[in-house]
TORDODO-894768 format. One record per residue (C-alpha): x, y, z; residue in three letters. Coordinates in Angstrom, 1 decimal, m for minus. Layout:
! TORDODO-894768
+--------+--------+--------+-----+
:      x :      y :      z : res :
+--------+--------+--------+-----+
:      X :      Y :      Z : Ala :
...
+--------+--------+--------+-----+
//
This chain:
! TORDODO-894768
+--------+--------+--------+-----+
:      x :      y :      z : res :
+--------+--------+--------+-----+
:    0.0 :    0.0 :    0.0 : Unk :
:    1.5 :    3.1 :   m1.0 : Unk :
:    0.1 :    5.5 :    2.2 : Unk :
:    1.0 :    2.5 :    4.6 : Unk :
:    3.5 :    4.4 :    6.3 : Unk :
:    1.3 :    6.9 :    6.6 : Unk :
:   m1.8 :    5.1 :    7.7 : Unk :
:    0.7 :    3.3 :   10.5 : Unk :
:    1.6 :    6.8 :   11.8 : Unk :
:   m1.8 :    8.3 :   12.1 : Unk :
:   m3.6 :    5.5 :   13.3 : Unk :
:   m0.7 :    5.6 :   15.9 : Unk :
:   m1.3 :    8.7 :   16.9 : Unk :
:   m5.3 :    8.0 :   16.7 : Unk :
:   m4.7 :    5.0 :   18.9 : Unk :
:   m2.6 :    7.4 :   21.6 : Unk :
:   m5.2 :    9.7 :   21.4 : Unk :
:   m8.2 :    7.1 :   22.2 : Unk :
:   m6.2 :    5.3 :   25.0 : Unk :
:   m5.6 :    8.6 :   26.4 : Unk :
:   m9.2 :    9.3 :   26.2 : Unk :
:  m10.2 :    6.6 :   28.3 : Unk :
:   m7.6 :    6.5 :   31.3 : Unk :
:   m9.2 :    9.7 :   31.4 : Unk :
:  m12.5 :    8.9 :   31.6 : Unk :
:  m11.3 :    6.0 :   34.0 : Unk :
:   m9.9 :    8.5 :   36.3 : Unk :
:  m13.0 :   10.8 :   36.2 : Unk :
:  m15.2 :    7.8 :   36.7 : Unk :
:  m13.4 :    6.7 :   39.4 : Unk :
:  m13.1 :   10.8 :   41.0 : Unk :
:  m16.6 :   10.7 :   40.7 : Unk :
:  m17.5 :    7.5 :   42.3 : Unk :
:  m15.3 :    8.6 :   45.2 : Unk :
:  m16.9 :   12.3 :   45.5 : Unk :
:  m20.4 :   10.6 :   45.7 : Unk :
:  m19.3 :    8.4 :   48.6 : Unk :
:  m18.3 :   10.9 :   50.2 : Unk :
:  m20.8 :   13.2 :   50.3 : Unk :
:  m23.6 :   10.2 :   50.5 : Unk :
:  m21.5 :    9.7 :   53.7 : Unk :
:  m21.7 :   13.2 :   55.1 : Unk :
:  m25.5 :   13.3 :   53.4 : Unk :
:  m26.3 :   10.1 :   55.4 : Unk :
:  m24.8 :   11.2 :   59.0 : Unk :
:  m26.3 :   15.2 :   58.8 : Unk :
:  m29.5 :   13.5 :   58.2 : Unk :
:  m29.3 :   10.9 :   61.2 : Unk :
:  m28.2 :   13.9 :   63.1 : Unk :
:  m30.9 :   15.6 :   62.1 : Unk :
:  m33.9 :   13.1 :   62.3 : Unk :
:  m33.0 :   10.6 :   65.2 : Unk :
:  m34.3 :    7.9 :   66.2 : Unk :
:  m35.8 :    9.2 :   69.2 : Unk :
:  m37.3 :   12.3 :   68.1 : Unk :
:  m41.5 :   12.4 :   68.6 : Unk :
:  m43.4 :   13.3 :   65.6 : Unk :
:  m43.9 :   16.5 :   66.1 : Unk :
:  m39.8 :   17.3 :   66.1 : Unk :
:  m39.4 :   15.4 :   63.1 : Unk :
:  m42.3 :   17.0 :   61.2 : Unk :
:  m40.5 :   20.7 :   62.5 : Unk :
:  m36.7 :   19.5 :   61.2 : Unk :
:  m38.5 :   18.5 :   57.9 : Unk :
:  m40.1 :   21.7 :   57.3 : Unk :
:  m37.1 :   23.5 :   57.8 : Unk :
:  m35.0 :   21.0 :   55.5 : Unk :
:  m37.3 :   21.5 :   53.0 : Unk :
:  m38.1 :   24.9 :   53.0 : Unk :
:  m33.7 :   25.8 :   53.0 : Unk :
:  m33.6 :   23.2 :   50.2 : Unk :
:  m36.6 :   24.0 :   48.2 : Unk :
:  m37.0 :   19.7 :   48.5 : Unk :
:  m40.1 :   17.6 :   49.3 : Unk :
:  m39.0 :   15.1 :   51.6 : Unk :
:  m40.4 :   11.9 :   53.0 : Unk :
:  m39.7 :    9.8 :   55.9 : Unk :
:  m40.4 :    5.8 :   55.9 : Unk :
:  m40.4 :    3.2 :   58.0 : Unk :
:  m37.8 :    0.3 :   57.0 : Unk :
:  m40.7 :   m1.8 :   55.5 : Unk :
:  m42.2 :    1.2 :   53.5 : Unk :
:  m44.6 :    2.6 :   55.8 : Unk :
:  m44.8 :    6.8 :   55.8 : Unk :
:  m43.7 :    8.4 :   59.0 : Unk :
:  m43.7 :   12.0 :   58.5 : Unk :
:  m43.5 :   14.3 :   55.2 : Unk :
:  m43.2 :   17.8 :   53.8 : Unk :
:  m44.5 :   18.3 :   50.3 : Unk :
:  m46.4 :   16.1 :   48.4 : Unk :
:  m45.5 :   12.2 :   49.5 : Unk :
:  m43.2 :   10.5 :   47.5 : Unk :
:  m43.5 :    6.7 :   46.8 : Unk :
:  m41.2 :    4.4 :   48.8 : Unk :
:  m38.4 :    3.4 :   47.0 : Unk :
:  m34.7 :    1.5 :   48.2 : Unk :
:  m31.8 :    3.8 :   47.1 : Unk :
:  m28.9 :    2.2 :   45.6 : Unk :
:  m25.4 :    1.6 :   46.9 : Unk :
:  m24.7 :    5.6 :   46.2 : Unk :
:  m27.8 :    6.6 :   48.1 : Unk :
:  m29.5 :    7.3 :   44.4 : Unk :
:  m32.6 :    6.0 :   43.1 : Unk :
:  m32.9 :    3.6 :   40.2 : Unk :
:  m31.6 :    4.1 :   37.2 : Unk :
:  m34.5 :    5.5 :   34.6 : Unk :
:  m35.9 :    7.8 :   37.1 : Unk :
:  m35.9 :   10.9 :   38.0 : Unk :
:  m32.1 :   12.0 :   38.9 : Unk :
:  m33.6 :   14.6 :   41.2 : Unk :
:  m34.5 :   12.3 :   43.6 : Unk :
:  m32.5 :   10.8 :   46.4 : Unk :
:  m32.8 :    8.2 :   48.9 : Unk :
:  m31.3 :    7.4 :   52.1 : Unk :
:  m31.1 :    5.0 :   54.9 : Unk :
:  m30.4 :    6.1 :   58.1 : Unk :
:  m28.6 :    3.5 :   60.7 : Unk :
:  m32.1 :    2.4 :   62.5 : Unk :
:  m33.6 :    1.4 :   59.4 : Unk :
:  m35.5 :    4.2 :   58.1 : Unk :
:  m35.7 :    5.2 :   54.8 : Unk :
:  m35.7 :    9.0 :   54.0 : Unk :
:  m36.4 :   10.3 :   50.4 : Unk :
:  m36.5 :   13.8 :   48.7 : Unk :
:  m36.9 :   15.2 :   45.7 : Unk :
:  m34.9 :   18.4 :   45.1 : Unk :
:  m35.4 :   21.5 :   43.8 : Unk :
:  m34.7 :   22.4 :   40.2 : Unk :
:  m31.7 :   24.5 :   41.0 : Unk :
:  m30.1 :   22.5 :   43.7 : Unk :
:  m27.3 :   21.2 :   41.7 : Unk :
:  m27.2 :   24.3 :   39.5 : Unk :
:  m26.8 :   24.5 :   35.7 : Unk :
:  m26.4 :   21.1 :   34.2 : Unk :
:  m23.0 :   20.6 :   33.4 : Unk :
:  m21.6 :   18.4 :   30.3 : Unk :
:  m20.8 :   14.8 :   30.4 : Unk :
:  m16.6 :   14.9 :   30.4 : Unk :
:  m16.6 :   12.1 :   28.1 : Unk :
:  m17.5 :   14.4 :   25.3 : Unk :
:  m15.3 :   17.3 :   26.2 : Unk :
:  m12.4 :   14.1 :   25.7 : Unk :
:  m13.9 :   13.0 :   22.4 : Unk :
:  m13.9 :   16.5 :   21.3 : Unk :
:  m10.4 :   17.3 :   22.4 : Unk :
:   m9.2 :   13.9 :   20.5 : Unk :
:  m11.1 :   15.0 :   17.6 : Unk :
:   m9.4 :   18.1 :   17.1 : Unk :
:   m6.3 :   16.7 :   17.8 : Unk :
:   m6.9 :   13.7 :   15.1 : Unk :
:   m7.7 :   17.0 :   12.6 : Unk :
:   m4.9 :   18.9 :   13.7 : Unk :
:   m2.2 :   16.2 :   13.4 : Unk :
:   m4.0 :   15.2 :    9.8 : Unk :
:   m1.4 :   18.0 :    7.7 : Unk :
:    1.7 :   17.2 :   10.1 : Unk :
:    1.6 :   13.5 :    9.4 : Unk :
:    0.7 :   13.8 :    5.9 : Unk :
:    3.9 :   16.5 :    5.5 : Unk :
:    6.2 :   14.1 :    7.1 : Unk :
:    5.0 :   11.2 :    5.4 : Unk :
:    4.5 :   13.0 :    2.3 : Unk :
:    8.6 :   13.7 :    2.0 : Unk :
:    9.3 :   10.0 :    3.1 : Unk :
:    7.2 :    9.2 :    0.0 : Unk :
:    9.6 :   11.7 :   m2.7 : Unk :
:   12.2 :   10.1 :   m0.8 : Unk :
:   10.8 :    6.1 :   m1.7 : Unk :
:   10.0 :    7.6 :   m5.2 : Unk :
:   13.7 :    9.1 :   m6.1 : Unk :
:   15.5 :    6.0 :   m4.9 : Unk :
:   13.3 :    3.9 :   m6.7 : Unk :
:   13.6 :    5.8 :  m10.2 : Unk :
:   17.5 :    6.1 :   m9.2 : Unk :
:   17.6 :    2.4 :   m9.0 : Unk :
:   15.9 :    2.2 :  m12.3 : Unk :
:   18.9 :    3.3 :  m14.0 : Unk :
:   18.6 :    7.2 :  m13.4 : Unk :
:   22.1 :    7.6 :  m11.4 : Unk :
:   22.1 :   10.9 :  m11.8 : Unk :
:   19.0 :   11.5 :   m9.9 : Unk :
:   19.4 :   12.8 :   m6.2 : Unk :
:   16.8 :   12.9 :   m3.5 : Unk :
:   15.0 :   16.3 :   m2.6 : Unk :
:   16.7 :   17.3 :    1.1 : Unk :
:   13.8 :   19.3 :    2.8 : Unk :
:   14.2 :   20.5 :    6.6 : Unk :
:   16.7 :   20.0 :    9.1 : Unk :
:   15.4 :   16.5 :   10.7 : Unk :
:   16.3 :   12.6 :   10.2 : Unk :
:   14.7 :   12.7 :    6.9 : Unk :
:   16.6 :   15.4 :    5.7 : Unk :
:   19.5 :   13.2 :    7.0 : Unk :
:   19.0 :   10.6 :    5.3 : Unk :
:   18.1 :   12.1 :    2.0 : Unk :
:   21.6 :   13.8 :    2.3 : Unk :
:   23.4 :   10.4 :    3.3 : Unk :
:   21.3 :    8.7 :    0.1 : Unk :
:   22.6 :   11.6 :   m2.4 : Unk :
:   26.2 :   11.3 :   m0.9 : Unk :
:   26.3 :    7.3 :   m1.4 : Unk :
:   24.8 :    7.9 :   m5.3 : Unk :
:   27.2 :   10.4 :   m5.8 : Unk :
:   30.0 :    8.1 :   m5.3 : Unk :
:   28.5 :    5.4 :   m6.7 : Unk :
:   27.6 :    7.1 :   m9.8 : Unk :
:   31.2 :    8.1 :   m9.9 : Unk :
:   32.5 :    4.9 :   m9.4 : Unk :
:   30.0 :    3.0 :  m12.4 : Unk :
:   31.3 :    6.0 :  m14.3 : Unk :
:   35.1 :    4.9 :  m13.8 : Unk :
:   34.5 :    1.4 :  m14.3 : Unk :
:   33.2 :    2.4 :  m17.7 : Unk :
:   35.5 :    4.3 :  m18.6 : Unk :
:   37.8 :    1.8 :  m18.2 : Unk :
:   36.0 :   m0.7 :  m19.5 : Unk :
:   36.2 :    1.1 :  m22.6 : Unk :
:   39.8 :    2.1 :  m22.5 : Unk :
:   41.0 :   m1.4 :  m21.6 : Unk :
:   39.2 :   m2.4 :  m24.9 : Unk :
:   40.6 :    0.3 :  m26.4 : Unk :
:   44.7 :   m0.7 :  m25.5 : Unk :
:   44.2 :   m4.2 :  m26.0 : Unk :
:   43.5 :   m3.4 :  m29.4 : Unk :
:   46.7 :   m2.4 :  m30.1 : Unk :
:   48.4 :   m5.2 :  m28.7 : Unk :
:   46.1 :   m7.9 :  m30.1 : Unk :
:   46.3 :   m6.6 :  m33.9 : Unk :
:   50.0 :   m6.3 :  m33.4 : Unk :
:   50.2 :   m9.8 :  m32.3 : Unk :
:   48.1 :  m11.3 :  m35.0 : Unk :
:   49.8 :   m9.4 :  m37.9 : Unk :
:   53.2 :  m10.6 :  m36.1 : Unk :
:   51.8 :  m14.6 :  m36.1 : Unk :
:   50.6 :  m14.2 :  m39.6 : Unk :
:   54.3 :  m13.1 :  m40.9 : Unk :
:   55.6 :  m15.9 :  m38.3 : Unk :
:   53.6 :  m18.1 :  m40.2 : Unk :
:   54.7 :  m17.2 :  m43.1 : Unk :
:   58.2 :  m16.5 :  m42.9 : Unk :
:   59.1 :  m18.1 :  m39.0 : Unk :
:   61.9 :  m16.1 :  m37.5 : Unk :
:   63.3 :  m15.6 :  m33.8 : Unk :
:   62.5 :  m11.3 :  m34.5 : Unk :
:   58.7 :  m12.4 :  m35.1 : Unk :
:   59.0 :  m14.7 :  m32.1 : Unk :
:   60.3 :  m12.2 :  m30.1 : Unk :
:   57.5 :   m9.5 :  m31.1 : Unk :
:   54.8 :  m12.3 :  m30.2 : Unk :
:   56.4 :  m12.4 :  m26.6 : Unk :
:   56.6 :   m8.7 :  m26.1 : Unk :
:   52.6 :   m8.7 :  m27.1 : Unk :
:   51.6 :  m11.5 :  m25.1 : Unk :
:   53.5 :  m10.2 :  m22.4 : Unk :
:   51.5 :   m7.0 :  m22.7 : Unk :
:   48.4 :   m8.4 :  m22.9 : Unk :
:   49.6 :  m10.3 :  m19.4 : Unk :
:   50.7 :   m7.0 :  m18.1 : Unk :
:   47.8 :   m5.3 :  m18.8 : Unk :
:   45.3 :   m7.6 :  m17.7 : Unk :
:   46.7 :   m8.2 :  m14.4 : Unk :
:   47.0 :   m4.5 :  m13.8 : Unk :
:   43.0 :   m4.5 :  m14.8 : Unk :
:   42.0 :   m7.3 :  m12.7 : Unk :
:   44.4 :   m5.6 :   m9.4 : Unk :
:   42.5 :   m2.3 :   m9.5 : Unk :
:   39.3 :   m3.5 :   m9.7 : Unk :
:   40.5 :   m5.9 :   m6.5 : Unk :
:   41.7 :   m2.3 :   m5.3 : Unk :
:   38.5 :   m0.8 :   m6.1 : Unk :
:   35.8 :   m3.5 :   m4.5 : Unk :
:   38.4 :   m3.9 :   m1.5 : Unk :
:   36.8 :   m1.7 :    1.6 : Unk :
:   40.4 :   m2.1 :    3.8 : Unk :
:   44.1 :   m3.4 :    2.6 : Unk :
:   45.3 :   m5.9 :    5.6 : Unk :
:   48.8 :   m3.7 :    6.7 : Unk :
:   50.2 :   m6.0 :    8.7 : Unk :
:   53.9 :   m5.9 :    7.4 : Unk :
:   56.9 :   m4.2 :    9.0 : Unk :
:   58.6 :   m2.9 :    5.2 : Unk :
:   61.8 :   m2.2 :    4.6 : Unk :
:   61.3 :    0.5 :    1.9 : Unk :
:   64.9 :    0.4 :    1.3 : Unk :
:   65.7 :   m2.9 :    0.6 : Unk :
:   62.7 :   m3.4 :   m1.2 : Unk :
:   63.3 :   m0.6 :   m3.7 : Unk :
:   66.6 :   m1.6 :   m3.6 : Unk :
:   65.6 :   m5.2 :   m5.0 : Unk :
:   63.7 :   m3.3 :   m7.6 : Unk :
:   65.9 :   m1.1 :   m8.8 : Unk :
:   68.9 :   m3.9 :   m8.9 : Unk :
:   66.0 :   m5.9 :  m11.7 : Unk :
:   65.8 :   m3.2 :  m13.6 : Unk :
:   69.4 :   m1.8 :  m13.0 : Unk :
:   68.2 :    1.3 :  m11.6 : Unk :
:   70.6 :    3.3 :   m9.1 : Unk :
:   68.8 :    3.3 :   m5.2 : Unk :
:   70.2 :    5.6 :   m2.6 : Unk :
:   68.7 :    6.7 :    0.6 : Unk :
:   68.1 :    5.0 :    4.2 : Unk :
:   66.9 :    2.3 :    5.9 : Unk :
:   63.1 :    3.0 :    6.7 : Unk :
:   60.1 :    0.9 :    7.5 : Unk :
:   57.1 :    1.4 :    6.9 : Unk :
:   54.0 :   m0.7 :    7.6 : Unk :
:   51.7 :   m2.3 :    4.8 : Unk :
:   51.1 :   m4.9 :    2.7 : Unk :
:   54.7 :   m5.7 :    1.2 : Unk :
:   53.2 :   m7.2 :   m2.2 : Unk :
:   51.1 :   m4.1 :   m3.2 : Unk :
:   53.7 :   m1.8 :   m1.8 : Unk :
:   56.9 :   m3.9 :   m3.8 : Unk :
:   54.2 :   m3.4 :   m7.1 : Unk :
:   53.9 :    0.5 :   m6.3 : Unk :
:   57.6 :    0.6 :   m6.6 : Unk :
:   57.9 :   m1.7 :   m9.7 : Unk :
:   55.1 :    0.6 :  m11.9 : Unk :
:   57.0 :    4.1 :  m10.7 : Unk :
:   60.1 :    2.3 :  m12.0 : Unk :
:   59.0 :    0.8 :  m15.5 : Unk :
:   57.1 :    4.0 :  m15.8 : Unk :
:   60.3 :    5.9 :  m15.7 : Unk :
:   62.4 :    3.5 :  m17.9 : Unk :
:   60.0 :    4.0 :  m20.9 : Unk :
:   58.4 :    7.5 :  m20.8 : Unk :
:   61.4 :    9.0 :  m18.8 : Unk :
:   65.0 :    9.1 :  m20.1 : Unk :
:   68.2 :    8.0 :  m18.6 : Unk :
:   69.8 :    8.2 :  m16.2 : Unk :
:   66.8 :    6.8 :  m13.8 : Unk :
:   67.1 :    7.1 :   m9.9 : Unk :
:   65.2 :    6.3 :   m6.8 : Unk :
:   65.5 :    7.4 :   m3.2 : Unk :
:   64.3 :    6.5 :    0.1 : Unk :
:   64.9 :    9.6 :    2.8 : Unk :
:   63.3 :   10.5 :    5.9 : Unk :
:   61.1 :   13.5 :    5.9 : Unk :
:   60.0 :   14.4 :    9.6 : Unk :
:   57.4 :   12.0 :   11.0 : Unk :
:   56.8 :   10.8 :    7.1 : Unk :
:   58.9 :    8.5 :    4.8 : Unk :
:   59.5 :    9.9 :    1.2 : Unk :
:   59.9 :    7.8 :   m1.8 : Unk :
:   61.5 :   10.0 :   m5.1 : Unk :
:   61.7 :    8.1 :   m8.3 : Unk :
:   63.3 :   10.3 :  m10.6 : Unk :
:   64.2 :   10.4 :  m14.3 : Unk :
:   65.7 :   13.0 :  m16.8 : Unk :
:   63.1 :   12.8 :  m19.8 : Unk :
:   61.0 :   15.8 :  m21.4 : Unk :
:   58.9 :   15.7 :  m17.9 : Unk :
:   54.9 :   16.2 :  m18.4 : Unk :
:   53.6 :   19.0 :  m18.0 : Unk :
:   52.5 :   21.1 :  m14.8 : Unk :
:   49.2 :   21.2 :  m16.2 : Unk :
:   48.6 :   17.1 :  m16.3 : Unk :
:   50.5 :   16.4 :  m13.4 : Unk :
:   47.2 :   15.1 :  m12.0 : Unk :
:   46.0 :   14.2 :  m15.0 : Unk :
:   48.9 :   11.2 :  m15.1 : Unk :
:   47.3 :    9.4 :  m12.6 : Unk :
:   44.0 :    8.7 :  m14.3 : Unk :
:   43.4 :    5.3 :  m15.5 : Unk :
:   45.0 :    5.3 :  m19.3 : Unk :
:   45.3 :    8.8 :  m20.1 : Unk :
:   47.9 :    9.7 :  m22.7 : Unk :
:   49.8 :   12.9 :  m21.5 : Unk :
:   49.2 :   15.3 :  m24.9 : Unk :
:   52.2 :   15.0 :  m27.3 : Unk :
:   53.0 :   11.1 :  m26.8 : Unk :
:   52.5 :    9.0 :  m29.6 : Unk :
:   49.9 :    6.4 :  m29.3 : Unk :
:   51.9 :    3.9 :  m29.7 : Unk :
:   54.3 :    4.1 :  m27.0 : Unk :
:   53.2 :    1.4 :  m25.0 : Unk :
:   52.6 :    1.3 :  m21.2 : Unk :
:   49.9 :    4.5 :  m20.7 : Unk :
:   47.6 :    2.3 :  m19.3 : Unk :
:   46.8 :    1.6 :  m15.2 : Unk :
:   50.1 :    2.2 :  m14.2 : Unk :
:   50.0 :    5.5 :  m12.6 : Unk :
:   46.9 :    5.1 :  m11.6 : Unk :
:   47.1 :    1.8 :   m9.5 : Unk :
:   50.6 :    3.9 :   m7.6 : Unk :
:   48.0 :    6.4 :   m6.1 : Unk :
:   45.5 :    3.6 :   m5.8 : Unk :
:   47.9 :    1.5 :   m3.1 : Unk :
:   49.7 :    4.6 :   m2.0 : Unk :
:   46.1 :    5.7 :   m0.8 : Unk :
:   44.9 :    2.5 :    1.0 : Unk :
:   48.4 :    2.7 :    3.1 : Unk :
:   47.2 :    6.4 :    3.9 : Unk :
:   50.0 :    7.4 :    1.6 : Unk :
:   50.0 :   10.5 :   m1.2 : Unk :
:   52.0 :   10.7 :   m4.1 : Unk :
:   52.7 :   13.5 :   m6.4 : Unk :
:   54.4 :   14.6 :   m9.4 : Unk :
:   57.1 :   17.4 :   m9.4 : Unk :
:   58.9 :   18.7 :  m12.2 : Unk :
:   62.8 :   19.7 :  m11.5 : Unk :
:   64.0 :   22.2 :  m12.9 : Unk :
:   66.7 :   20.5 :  m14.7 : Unk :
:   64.3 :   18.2 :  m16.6 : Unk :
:   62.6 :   15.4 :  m16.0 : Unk :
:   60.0 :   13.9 :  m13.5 : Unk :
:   60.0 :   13.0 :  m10.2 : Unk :
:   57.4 :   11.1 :   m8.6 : Unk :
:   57.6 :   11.2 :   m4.8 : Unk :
:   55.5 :    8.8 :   m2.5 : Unk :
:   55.0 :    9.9 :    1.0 : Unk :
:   54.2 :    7.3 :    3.6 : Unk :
:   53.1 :    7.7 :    7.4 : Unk :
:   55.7 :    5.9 :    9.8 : Unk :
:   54.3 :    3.1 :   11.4 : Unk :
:   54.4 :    4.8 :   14.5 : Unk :
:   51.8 :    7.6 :   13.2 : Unk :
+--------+--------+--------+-----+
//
């Protein structure tokens, strides 16, 4: 049901509402009950006061004049089995009062009934403006105080409902594909909360669909190259073996591996919530390994840093490669100490990229402007460097010196941080 929410919350408060209404009229019932016992109490012992049991006639037929002329009443006195004793007024027929000291109920409510402790039965019927103006039954003042509270709280529930409804609607047609949509935030409450903590999770994740398309469609895009490369290449193998065409089929295959694993490793990067750092590194000697593969010079000092040793020893390895073919020689890297951080510089003395795409770099396969399309390796490199440097709460950057060249620098917390 589309209004259930809304139905819940109102009949809620219409529930509230009744229950109130009836502990009330529960309490009054009962403040009643005990202000009648009370005053048939006091009624009961002023009249056996007034009337005892061993008055003569004549005295009682004097105190009854009196008590009917201050009360404008007509009262009657019986005996215990219904006989008439004395009376001022017209008689009034015998009749048992009730546990309150009323009559019956269907007659007239203007007449009482008492019995006094020997047994007599005294009755009266009171004038018309002994209990003074009539007075409304409190049961309906209630019902008309939950009434106009039902109306009242009709809009409020109906606006608060009403924006939890937008709210249903734009997640629904957001999860229909529109990922651009974003919830209305209206007010300062929990529903303006969580319309603000809805847009903030499809922002990112319209920015993360967004990313994994775009490189969906530049991975196709590179493995073109690769893939008509190495077809052409096993066609002239075929035709004409050699150990050149051989070679070119490894370098391909090789790139297609390369490239792959780099796809498959970000997306790991990208699904992964935390990285486990449980490792005591030894920058140095692991950049130090890296560099003596690819016969790289590695100065610097020891440092350790904590993390994940295989994700940081394949940070290392893409700043290298991407130095060896986009940079120019000679190619260096450096561990140093920097404070309370740990610095990693890979340098290298090539045309450097400029200031304007030094961010840029780090996007998944972009092609700083001027490289030729088919220099290999502009593909996830860069990008999974600040991907790893950020899940070890590391930052890297790229700095241009001023004697040519790039330097990427990697700056890591200590362990102790």
């Amino acid at each position: 049901m589309r209004n259930s929410l809304f139905v819940k919350v109102y009949l809620t408060l219409l529930a509230s509402l009744v229950v109130v209404a009836l502990a009330s009229a529960i309490f009054v019932r009962l403040s009643h009950d005990e202000e009648d016992r009370g005053w048939a109490a006091r009624r009961d012992a002023f009249l056996a006061a007034m009337l005892p049991a061993d008055a003569d006639m004549q005295e009682t037929r004097i105190v009854l004049a009196r008590l009917g002329e201050a009360f404008d009443a007509d009262i009657t006195v019986f005996t215990a089995d219904g006989g008439t004793i004395a009376s001022v007024g017209p008689p009034l027929p015998f009749a048992m009062p009730d546990n309150r000291g009323h009559f019956r109920r269907g007659e007239d409510r203007r007449r009482l009934s008492a019995r006094l402790p020997d047994g007599r039965v005294v009755a009266a019927r009171l004038g018309g403006n002994f209990f003074g103006p009539p007075r409304a039954n409190p049961l309906i003042w209630l019902a008309l105080i939950a009434g106009i509270t039902g109306l009242i709280a009709w809009p409020i529930v109906r606006h608060l409902t009403g924006r939890l409804e937008r709210l249903r609607r734009g997640v629904e047609v957001w999860g229909g594909g529109d990922l651009a949509l974003r919830a209305p935030v209206e007010g300062k409450d929990e529903v303006a909360a969580v319309a603000e903590s809805f847009n903030r999770a499809a922002e990112r994740i319209e920015g993360l669909v967004a990313a994994h398309r775009s490189l969906l469609a530049n991975a196709s895009h590179e493995l073109r190259s690769p893939l008509a490369r190495l077809r052409m290449a096993s066609d002239l193998n075929e035709a004409a073996p050699s150990e050149a065409r051989r070679r070119e089929i490894m370098r391909n295959l090789s790139e297609l591996d390369e490239l792959v694993e780099e796809i498959l490793l970000a997306s790991r990067l990208d699904h992964a919530g935390t990285v486990e750092l449980t490792d005591d590194v030894d920058l140095l000697a692991l950049v130090a390994e890296e560099g003596a593969r690819h016969g790289v010079e590695v100065t610097g000092e020891a440092a350790t840093v904590k993390g994940n040793a295989r994700l940081l020893a394949r940070l290392v390895r893409n700043l290298i490669q991407n130095a060896l073919r986009h940079g120019a020689p000679p190619v260096s890297a450096e561990v140093r100490s920097h404070g309370s951080a740990v610095e990693l510089a890979v340098r290298d003395h090539g045309q450097g990229i400029a200031e304007a795409e030094r961010e840029r770099v780090f996007e998944p396969f972009y092609r700083p402007s001027g490289r030729s399309e088919h220099a290999s390796g502009w593909g996830l490199g860069l990008s999974l460097v600040r991907q790893i440097a950020q899940h070890h709460g590391a930052n890297v950057r790229q700095e241009g010196p001023t004697d040519g060249g790039a330097c990427f620098i990697v700056t890591f917390p200590t362990k102790h941080d």
